[in-house]
N, C-alpha and C positions, 0 to 999 in steps of 0.2 A: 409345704407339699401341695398344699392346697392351690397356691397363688401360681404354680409348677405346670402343675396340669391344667391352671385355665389359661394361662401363656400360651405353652403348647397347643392347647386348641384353639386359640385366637390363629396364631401363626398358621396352622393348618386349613381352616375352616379357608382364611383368605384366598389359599391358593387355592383350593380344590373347584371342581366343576361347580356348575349349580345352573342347570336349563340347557340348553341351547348355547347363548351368546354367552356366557362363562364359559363353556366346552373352546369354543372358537377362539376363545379369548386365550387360554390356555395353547390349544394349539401352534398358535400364532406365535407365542416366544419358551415354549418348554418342547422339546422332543414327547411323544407319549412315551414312550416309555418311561423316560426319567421322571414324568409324573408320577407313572404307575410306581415305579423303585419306588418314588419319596413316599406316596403313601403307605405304601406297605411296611415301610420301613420306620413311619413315624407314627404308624397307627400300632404295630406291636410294643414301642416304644412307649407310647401314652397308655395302651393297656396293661401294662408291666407296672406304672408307676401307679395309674389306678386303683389296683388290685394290692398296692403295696399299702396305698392311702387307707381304701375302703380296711384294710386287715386292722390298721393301726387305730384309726377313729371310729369305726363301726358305723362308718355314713354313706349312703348310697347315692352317688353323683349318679346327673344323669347323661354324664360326657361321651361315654361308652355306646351308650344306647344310639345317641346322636349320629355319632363316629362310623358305626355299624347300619347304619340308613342306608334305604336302598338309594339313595340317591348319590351316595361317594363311592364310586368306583370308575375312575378314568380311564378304564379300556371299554364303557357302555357308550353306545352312540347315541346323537340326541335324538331318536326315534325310540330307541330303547327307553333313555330316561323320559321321553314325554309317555308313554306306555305306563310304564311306573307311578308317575305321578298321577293321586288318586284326584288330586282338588288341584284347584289353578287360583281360585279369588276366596273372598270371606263366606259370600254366599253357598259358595260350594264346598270351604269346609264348616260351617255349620250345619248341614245336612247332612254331612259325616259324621257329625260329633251326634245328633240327632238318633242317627243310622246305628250308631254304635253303642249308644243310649238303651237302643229298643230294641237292641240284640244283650244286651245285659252284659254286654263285654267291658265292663267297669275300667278293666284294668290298660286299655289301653286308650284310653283319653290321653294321659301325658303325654304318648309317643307319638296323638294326632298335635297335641301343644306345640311339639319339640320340630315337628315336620312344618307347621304351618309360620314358625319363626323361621327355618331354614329357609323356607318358601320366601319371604319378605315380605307376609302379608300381617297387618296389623292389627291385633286384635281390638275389641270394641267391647263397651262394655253388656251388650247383649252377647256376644257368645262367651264371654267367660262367664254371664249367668246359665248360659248352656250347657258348658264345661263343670261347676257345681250343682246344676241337677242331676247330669250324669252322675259322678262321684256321691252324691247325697242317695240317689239308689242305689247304685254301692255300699254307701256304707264305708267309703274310705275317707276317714278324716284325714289324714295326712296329706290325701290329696286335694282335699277343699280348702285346707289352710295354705296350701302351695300358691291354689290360682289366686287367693284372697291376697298375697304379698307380692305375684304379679300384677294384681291391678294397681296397686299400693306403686310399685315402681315406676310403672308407664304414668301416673297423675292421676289414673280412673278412681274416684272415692266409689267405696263400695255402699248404695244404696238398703235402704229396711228389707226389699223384699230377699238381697244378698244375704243380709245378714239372717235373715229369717230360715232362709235355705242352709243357715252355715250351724246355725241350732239345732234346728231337725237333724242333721248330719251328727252333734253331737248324740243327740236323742238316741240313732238310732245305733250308735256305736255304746251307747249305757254309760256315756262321759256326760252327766249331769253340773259336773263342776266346773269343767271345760267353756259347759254352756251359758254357765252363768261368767264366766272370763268374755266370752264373746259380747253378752250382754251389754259388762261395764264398756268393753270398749267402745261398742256404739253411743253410749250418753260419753265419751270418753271426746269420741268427734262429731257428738251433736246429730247424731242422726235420731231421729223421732220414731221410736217403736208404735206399732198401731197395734192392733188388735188380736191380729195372726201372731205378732210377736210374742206377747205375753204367753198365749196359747200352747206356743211351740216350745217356750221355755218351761212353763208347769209341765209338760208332757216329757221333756227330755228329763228333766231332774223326776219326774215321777218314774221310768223305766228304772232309773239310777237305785230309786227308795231312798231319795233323800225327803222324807215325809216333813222335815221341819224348813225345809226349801220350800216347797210346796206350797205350803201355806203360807210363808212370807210372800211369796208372790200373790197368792189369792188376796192378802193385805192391799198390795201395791195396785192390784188389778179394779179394786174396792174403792181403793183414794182415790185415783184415776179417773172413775165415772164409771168403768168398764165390767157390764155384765159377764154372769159365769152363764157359760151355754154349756150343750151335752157332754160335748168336747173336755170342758173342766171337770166335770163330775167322773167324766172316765179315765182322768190323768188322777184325779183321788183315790180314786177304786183301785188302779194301776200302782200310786205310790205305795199304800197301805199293804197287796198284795207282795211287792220286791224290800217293803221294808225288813230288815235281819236286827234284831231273831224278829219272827213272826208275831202280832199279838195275838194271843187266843182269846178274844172277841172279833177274831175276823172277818167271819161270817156275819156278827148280826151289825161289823161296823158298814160293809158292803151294802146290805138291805135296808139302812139308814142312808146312806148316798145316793140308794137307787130312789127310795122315798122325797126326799131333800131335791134331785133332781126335776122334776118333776114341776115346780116352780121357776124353772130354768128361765133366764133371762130372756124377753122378747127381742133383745137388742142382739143383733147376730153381730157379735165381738170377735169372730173370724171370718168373715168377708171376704167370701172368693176374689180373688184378683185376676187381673185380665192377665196375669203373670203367669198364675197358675195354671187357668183354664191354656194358655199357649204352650206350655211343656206337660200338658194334660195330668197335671199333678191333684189327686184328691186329697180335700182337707181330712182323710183317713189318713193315707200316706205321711201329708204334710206333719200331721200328729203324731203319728206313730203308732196310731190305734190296732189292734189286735186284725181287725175286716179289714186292712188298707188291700191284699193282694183281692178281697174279694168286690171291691167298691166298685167296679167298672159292672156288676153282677144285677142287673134289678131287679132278676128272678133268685135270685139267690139269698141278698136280706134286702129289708127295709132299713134305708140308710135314718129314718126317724126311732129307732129302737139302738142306738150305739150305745146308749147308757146301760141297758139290757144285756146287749152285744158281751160288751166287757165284763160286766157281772156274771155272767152265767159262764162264760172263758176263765175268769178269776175263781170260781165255785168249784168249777171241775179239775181244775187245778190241786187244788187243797181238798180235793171230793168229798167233799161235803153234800150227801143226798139229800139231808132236811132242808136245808138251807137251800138247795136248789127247784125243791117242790114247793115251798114256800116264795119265793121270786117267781114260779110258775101260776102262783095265784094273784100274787099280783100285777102280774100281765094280763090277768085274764079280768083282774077287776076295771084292770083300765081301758078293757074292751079289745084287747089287741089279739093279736093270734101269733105264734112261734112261727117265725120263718123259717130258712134253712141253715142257717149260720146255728140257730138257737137250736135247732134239733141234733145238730155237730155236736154241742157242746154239753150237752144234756145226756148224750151216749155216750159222750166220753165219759163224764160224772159215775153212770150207770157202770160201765162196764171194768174202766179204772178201780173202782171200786168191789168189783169182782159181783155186780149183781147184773149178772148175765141176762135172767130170764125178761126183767126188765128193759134192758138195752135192747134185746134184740124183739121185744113189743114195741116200742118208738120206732123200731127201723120198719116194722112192717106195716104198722098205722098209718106211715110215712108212703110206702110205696102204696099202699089199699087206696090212699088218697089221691084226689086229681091234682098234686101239686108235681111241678117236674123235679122228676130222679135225680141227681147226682151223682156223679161217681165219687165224689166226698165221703157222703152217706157208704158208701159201699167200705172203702179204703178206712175210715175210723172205725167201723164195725170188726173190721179185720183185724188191725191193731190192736184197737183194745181188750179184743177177745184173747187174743196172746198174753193178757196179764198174768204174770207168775206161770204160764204155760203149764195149765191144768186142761185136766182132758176133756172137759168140756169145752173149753174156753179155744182150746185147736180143734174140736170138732166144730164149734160152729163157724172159726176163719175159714176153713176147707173148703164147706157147705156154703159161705160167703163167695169166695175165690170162684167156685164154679156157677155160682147163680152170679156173676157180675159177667161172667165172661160167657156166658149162656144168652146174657141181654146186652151186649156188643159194647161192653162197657171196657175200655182195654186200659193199660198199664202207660203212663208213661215212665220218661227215666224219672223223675224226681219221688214221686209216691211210690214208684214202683221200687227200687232202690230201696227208700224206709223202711217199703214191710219186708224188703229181704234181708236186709238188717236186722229187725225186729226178731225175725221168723227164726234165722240162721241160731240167735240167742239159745234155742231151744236145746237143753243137755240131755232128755230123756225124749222116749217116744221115737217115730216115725220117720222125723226129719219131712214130712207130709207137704207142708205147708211151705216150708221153703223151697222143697223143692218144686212144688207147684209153679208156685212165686219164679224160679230163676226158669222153667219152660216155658211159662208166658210169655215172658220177656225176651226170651230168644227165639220162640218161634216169629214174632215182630222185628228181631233185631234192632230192640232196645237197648240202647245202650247202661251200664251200669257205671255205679259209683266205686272207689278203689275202696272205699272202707265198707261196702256192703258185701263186695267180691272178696275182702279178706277175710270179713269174720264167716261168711257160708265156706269159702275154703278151708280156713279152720273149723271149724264143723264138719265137713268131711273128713278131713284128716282124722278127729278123733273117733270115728267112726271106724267099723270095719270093712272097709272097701281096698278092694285090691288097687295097687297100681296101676295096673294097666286098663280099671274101669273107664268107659267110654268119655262119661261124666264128668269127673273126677279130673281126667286129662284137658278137658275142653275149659272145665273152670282154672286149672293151675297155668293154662298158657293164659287165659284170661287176666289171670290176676300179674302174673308177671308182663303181660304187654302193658298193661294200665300202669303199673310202676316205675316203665322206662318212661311213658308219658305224664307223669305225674310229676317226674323229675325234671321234663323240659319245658312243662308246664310253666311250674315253679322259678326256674330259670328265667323264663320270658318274663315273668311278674317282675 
């Protein structure tokens, strides 16, 4: 079936338009229309066998997708199709593949791949590392091992910083075994891991909780010559926290790493590359460190406190208060001062833990202070006051909500969303807070998520509001548009 459908698309592809002088070319010995018949005719034909393939093997070609390009359709003129066409050379689709990158539209990298082989232009092995940065902020591995087996087929050997990219990607998908598959195959074809490598490997198997990986690697990093920087101490603290079951010495094995630390190799064993700094990837990122969305921030932390960073994220985690005020002292004994990342995580601590009056002294110490505000500070305050949705804990979100939006601190859709999530959870009480939450956000016409819009719908529902309430109506068409778009969403993926 398989060898079926790529016949049929070879046969196809050949004829059909493609620019200009392909259009001409066609015209010159096919009537248009009998082009137009044949496509139409062999494209429902190849989609029929497709969808019989895809049912029987559970494998998603990407014939279809190709097939359906805006570039195959014989009754478009070539003005029309140069209109269409978004790139013409390599140059210009690597700017798109860039473009699409920093719009976080992960998901359509392939279908720039799939357009730019139509095109006849040949890739290089810089923009298929373009194409895996992409995908690698995604988060899709399936699609990083795709471009790895097109490089493999054109002749491109994929180089350390490739593969380096292709680890982190396992990392941040929590395929730590995967990662180490990656690994062998590079001593497999002789390429020389440096320092970033190892790095990005303890980190990928550390999100895993493979703790006896871990430290095999810190073995091999040790034979090697190769110091453990911040970076390693916080892929330790990282394994230790995802290992299952948990040890109950967690805490004080944490504030032994954060001490241990501290010693950290002079030898900087991850070494920015001129790779990295050109797809402006931080070696937060490139790790997988907990601060990577917040790393571009220099008001926000000190990127020389990561080992900190993680521990005090790991603490609040497991909310652990002693443990947390204890690492509070010894940041203070090593002269340092809590940034803003560490006051996040410190309120979570506090408030997860249902010790409110606390939490919400950090929050205000914080703003008394000439350090700048965040709306971070504000949106963790909110959340973790919702713990177990006790009536203190929704009066001070409320009194949060109107003092964030009193100081023109506004919702987007991402935070904003969570705590309508969060909020909607609530079974007793006011419904106060959520619905604050969903006015905010429409008075801005922010957009919402389909699982926050569900469960606050649901929330209403069980509530006693009439049908025909004003509210009630606006969120049920809400939720059912975002359903029909979630389904073609999906579709397009």
């Amino acid at each position: 079936m398989k060898f079926l459908i790529q016949s049929i698309a070879g046969t196809l592809l050949c004829t059909l338009p493609h620019r200009s002088l392909r259009l001409n070319q066609i015209r010159s010995h096919f009537h248009l229309s009998i082009a137009r018949s044949f496509f139409v005719a062999t494209f429902f034909c190849v989609r029929s066998i497709e969808c019989i393939y895809v049912l029987r093997t559970g494998r998603n070609r990407s014939l279809v997708r190709a097939l359906v390009s805006r570039r195959f359709f014989a009754s478009s003129s070539p003005e029309e199709l140069a209109k269409r066409n978004y790139a013409n050379d390599l140059s210009e689709y690597n700017s798109v593949v860039n473009s699409v990158t920093a719009q976080r539209r992960h998901y359509l990298l392939r279908d720039v791949y799939d357009d730019m082989k139509l095109d006849g232009v040949q890739p290089t092995a810089d923009i298929f590392h373009s194409f895996v940065v992409g995908v690698m902020k995604g988060a899709r591995l399936s699609d990083a091992f795709f471009f790895r087996e097109e490089m493999k087929s054109m002749g491109i050997a994929p180089d350390v910083n490739l593969y380096n990219f292709l680890i982190s990607t396992c990392g941040k998908c929590k395929n730590g075994k995967e990662a180490i598959r990656v690994f062998d195959e590079m001593k497999r074809y002789d390429v020389k891991p440096n320092g970033q490598t190892f790095v990005c490997l303890l980190n990928a198997c550390a999100v895993s909780g493979h703790l006896d990986l871990v430290y095999a690697i810190v073995r091999d990093m040790t034979a090697a010559g190769v110091g453990l920087n911040q970076f390693c101490y916080a892929g330790l603290i990282t394994a230790h926290l995802n290992k299952e079951p948990r040890p109950e010495n967690l805490s004080t094995k944490i504030l032994e790493l954060v001490e241990q630390s501290k010693g950290w190799s002079s030898i900087d064993s991850s070494r920015k590359s001129a790779e990295d700094m050109m797809f402006s990837i931080s070696e937060e990122e490139l790790y997988n460190v907990p601060t990577a969305e917040y790393s571009h921030r220099s008001r926000f932390l000190q990127r020389n406190l990561t080992v900190y960073h993680v521990a005090f994220s790991a603490l609040a985690d497991i909310k652990d208060v002693q443990a947390t005020e204890a690492l509070l002292e010894m940041l203070k004994k090593d002269g340092k001062n809590t940034d803003t990342y560490c006051v996040i995580q410190i309120l979570r601590c506090y408030l997860h833990s249902k010790d409110f009056q606390n939490g919400v002294k950090w929050f205000q110490d914080y703003m008394n202070s000439d350090k700048t505000p965040a709306m971070e500070l504000y949106t963790t305050l909110i959340e973790g006051a919702m713990t177990d949705y006790t009536e203190e804990g929704m009066k001070i979100a409320q009194e949060t909500l109107v003092s964030m939006n009193d100081r023109n601190f506004f919702l987007d859709a991402r935070t904003g969303s969570n705590l309508l999530l969060k909020a909607a959870g609530e079974k007793t009480g006011g419904y106060t807070v959520a619905n604050m939450t969903w006015d905010l956000m429409q008075a801005r016409n922010i957009p919402q998520t389909l699982a926050s819009v569900e469960a606050y719908y649901k929330g209403l529902k069980e509530r006693e509001i009439p049908e025909d309430d004003p509210r009630l109506m606006l969120v049920t068409r809400t939720f059912n548009t975002l359903k029909r778009q979630q389904g073609t969403f999906l579709n397009r993926r």
